[in-house]
N, CA, C and O of each residue as an XYZ file, in Angstrom:
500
protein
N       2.928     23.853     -9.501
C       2.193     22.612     -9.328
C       3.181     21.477     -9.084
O       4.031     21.046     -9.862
N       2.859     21.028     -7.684
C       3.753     19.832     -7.951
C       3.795     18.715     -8.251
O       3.153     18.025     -7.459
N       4.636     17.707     -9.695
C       4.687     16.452    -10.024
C       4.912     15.315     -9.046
O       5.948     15.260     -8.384
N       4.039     14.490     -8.959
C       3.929     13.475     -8.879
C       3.929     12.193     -9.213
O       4.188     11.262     -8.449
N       3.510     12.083    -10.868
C       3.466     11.506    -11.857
C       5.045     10.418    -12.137
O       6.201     10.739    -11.862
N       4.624      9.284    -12.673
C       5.934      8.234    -12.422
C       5.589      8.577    -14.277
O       4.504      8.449    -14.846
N       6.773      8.982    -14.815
C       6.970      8.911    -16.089
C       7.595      8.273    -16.998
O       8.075      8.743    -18.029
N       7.608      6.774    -16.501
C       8.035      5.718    -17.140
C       7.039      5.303    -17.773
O       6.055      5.123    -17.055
N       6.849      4.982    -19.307
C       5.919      4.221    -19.813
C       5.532      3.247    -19.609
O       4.336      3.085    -19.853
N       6.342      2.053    -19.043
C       5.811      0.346    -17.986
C       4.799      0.749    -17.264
O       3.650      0.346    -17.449
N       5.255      1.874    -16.064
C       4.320      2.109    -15.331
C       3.024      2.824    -15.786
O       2.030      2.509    -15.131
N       2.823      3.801    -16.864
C       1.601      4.131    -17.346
C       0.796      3.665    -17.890
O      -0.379      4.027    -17.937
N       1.479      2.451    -18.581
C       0.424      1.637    -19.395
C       0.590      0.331    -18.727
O       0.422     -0.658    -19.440
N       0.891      0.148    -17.473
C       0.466     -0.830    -16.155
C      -0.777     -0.040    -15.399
O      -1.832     -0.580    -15.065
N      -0.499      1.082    -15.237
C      -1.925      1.563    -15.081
C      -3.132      1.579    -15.561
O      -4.220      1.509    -14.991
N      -2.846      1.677    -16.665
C      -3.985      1.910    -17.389
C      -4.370      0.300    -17.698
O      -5.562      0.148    -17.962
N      -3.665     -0.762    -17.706
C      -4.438     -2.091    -17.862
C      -5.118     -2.795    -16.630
O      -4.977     -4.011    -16.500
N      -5.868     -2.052    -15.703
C      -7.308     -2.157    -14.814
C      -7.864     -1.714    -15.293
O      -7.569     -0.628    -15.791
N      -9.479     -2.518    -15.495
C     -10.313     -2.186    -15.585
C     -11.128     -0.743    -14.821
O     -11.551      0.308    -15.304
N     -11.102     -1.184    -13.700
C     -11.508     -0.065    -13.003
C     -11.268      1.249    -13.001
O     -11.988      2.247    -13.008
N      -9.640      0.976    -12.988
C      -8.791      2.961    -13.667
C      -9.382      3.113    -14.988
O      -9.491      4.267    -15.404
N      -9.746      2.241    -15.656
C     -10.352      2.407    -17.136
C     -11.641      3.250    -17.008
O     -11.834      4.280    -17.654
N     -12.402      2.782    -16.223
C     -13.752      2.884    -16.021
C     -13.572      4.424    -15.040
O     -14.489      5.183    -15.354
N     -12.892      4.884    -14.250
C     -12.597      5.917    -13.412
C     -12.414      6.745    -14.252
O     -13.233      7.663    -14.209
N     -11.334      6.844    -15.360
C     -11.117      7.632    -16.176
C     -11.698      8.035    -16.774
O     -11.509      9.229    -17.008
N     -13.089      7.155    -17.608
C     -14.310      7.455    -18.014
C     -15.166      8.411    -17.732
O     -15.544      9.228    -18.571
N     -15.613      8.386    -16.313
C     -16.085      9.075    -15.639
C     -15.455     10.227    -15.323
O     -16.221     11.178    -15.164
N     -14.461     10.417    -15.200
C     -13.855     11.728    -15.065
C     -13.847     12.244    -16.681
O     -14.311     13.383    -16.707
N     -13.592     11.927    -17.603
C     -13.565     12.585    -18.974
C     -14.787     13.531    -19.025
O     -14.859     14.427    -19.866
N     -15.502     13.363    -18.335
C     -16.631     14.913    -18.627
C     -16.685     15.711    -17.588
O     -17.715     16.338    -17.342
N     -15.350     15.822    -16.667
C     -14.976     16.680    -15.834
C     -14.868     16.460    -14.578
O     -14.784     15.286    -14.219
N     -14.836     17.755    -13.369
C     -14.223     17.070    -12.328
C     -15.135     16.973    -11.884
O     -16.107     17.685    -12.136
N     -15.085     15.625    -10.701
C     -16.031     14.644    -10.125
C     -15.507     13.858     -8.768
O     -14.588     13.084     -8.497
N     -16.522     14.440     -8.118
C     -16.198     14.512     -6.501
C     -16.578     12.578     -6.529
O     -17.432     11.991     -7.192
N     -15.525     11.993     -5.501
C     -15.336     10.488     -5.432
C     -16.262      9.427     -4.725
O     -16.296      8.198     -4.675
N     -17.101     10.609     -4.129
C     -18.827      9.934     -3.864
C     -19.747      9.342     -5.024
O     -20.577      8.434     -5.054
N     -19.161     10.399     -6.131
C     -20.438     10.291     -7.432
C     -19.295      8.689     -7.757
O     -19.732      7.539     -7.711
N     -18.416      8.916     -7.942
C     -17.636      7.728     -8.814
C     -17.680      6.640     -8.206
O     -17.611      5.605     -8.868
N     -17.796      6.591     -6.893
C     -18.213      4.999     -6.059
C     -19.548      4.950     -6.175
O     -20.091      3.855     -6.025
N     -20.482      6.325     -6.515
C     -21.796      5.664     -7.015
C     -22.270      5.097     -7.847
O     -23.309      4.451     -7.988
N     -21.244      5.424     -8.585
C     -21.550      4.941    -10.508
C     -21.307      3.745    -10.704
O     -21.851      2.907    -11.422
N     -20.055      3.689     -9.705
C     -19.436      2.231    -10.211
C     -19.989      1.562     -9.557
O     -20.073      0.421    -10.010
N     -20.637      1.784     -8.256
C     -20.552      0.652     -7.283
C     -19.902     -0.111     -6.339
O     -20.143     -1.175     -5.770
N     -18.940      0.775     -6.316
C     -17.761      0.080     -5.649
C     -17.103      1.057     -4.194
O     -17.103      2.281     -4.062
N     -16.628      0.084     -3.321
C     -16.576      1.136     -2.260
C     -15.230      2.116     -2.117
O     -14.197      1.938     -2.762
N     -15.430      3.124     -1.202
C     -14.785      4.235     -1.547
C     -13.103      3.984     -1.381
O     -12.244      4.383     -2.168
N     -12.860      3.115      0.024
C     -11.013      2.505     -0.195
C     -10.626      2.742     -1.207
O      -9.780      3.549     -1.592
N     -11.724      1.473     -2.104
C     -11.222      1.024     -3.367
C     -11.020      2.161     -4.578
O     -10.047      2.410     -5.289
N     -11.944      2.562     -4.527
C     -11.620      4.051     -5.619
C     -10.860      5.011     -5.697
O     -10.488      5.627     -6.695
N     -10.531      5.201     -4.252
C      -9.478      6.086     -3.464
C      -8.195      5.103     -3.655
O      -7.374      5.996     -3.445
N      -7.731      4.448     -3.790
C      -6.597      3.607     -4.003
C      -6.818      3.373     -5.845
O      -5.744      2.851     -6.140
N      -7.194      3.428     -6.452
C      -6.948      3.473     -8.013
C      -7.045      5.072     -7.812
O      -5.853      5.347     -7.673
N      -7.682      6.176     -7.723
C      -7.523      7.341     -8.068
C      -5.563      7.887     -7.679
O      -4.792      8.600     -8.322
N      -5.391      7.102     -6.314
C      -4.391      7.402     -6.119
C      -3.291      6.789     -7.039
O      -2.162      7.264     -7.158
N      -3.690      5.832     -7.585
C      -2.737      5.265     -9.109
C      -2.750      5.990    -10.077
O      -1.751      6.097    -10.788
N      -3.752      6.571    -10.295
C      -3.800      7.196    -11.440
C      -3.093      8.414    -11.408
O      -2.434      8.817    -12.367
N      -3.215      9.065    -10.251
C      -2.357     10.716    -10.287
C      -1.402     10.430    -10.168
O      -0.690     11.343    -10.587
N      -0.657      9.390     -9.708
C       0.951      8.638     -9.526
C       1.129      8.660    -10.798
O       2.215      9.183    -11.052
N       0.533      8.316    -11.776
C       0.720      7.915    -13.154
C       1.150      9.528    -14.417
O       1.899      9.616    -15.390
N       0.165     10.605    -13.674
C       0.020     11.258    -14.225
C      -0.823     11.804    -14.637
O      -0.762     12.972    -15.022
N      -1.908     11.026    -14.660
C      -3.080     11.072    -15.199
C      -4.520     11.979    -15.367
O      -5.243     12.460    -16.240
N      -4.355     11.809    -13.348
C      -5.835     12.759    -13.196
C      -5.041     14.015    -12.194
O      -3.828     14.209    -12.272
N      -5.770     14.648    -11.449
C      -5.270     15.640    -10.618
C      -6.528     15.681     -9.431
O      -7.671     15.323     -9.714
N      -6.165     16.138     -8.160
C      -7.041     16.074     -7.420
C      -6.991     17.702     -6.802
O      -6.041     18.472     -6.662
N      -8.173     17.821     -6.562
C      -8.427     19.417     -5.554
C      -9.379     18.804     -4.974
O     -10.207     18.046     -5.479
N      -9.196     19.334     -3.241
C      -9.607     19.011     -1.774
C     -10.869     19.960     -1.975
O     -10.758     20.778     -2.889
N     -12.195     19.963     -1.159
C     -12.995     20.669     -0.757
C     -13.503     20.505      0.600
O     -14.598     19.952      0.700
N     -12.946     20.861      1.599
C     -13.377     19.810      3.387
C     -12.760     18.635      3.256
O     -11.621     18.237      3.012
N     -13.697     18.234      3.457
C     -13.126     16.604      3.269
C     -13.267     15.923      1.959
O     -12.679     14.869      1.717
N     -14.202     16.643      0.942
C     -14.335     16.110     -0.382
C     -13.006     16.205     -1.351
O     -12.118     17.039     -1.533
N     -13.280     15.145     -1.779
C     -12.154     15.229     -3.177
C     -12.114     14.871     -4.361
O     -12.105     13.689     -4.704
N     -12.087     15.763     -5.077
C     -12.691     16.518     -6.487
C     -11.291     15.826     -7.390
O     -10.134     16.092     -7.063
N     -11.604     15.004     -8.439
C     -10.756     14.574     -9.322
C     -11.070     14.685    -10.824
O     -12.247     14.473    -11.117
N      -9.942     15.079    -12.165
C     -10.347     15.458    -12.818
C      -9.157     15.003    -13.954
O      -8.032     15.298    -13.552
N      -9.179     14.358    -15.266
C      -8.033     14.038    -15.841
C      -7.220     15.611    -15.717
O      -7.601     16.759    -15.487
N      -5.803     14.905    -16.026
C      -4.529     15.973    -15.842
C      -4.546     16.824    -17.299
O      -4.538     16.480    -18.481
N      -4.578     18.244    -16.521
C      -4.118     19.396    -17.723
C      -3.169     19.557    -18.319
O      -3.078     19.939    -19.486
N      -2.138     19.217    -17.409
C      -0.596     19.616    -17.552
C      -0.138     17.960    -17.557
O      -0.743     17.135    -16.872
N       1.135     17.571    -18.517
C       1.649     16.169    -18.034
C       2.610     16.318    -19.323
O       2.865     17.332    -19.972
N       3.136     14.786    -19.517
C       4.270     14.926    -20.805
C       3.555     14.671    -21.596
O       2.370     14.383    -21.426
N       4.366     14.751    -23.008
C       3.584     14.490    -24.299
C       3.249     12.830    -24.351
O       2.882     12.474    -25.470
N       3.304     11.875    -23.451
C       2.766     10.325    -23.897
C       1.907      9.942    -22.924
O       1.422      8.819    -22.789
N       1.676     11.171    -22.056
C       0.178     11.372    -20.993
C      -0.676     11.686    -21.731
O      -1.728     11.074    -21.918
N      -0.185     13.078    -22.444
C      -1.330     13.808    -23.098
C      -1.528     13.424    -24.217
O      -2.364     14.100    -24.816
N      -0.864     12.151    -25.065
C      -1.220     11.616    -26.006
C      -2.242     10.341    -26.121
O      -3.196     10.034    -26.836
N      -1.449      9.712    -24.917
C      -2.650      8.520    -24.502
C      -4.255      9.384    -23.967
O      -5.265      9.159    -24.633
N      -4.327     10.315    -22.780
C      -5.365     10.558    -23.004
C      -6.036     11.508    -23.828
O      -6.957     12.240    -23.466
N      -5.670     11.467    -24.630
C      -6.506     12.336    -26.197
C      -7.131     11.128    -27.214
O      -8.133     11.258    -27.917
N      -6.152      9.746    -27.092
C      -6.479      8.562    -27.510
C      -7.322      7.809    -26.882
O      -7.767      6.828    -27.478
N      -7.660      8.039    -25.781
C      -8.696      7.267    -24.552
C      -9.875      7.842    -24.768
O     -10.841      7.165    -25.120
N      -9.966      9.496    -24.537
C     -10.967      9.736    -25.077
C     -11.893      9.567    -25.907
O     -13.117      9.615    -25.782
N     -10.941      9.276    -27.142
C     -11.845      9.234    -28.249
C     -12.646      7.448    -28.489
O     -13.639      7.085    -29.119
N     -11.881      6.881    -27.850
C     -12.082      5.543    -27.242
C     -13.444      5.402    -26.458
O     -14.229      4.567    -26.909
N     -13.631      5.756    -25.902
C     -14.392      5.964    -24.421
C     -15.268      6.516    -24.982
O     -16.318      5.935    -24.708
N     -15.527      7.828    -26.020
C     -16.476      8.269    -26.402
C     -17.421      7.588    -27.751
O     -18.457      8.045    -28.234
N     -16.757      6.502    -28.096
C     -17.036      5.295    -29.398
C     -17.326      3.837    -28.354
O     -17.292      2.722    -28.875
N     -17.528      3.959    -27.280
C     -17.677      2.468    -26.673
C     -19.105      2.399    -25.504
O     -19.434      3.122    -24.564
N     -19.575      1.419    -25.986
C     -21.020      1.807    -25.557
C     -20.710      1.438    -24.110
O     -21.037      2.421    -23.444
N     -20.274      0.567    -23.380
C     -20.463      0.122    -21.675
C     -20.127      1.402    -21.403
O     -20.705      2.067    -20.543
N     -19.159      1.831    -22.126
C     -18.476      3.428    -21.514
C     -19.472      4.378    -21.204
O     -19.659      4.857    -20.085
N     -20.058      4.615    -22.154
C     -21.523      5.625    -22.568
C     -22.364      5.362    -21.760
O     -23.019      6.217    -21.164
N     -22.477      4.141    -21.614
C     -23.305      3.685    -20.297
C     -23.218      3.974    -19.097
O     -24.177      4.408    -18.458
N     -22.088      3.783    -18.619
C     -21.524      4.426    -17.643
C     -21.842      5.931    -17.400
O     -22.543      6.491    -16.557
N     -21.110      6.376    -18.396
C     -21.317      7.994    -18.376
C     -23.003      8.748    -18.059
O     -23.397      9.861    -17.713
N     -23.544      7.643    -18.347
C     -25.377      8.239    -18.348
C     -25.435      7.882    -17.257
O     -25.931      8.769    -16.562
N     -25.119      6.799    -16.570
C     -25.848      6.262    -15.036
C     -24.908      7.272    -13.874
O     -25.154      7.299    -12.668
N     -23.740      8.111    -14.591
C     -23.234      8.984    -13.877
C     -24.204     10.162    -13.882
O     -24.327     10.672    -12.769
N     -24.775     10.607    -14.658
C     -25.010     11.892    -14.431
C     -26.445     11.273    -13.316
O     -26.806     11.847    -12.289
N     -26.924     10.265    -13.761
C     -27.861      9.981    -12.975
C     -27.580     10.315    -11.265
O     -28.449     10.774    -10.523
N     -26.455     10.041    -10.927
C     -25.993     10.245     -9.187
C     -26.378     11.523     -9.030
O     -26.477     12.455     -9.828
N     -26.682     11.372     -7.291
C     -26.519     12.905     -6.996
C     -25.640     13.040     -5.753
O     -25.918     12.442     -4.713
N     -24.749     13.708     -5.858
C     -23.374     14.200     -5.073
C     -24.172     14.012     -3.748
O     -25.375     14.239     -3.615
N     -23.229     13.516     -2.688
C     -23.575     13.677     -1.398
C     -23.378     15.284     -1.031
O     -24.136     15.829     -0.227
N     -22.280     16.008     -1.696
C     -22.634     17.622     -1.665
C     -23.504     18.476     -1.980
O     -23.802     19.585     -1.536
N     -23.971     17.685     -2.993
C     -25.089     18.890     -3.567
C     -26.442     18.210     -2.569
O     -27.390     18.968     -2.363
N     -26.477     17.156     -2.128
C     -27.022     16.761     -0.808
C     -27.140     17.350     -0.001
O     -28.250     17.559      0.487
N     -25.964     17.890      0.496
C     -25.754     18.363      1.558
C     -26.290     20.204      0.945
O     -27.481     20.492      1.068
N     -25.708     20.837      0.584
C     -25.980     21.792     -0.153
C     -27.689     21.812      0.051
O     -28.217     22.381      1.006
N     -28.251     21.282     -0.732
C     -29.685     21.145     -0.875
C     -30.319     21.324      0.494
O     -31.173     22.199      0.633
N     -30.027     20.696      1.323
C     -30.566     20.251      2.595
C     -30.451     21.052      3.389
O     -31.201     21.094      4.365
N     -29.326     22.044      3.157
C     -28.944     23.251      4.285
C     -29.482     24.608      3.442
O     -29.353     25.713      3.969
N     -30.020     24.487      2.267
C     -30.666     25.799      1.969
C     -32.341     25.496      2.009
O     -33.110     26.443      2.171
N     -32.672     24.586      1.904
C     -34.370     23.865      2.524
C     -34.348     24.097      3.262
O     -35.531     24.187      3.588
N     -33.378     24.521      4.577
C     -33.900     24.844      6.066
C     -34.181     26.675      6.401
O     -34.521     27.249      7.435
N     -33.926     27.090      5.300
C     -33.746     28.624      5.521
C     -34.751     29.188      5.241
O     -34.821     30.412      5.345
């Protein structure tokens, strides 16, 4: 697997003080999540999400796997011990904070432009 991750602590916890990577991270904490659902949740357009996701795996943080053109992001499995310490500490954060929770419900509410697509091409058969 190859690192990417900037493993200076300035830079990780410069990351992590946006809101938005805050809120991204959120949403990814209950797994991986294609970047349609996460500009749906948030509201925000896809550049923009795609340019913090890309901060965040710089950081260390999340990890990405391609599907076509989709791209599937998911916090990082593998990282150093003050990655995997902060997010074990975020978590438990995120899972005690209600806007968070909020978030997390109006996520499951989305429905993937894949499983869209998916849906739509087995209705024709």
């Amino acid at each position: 697997m190859k690192t990417t991750g900037n493993t200076e602590p300035a830079f990780l916890f410069k990351t992590l003080s946006d809101p938005t990577r805050l809120r991204l991270l959120n949403l990814l904490a209950s797994g991986e999540t294609c970047v349609c659902e996460l500009t749906d949740t948030l509201r925000v357009v896809q550049p923009k999400v795609s340019r913090h996701l890309a901060h965040l795996k710089g950081a260390g943080l999340v990890e990405a796997r391609r599907d076509g053109k989709w791209m599937h992001y998911r916090w990082a499995t593998r990282g150093d011990s003050l990655v995997c310490h902060v997010l074990t500490g975020l978590r438990e954060w995120m899972a005690r904070d209600d806007r968070m929770d909020g978030e997390r419900r109006r996520r499951d509410k989305v429905c993937c432009r894949i499983s869209r697509r998916k849906t739509k091409g087995t209705s024709n058969k």
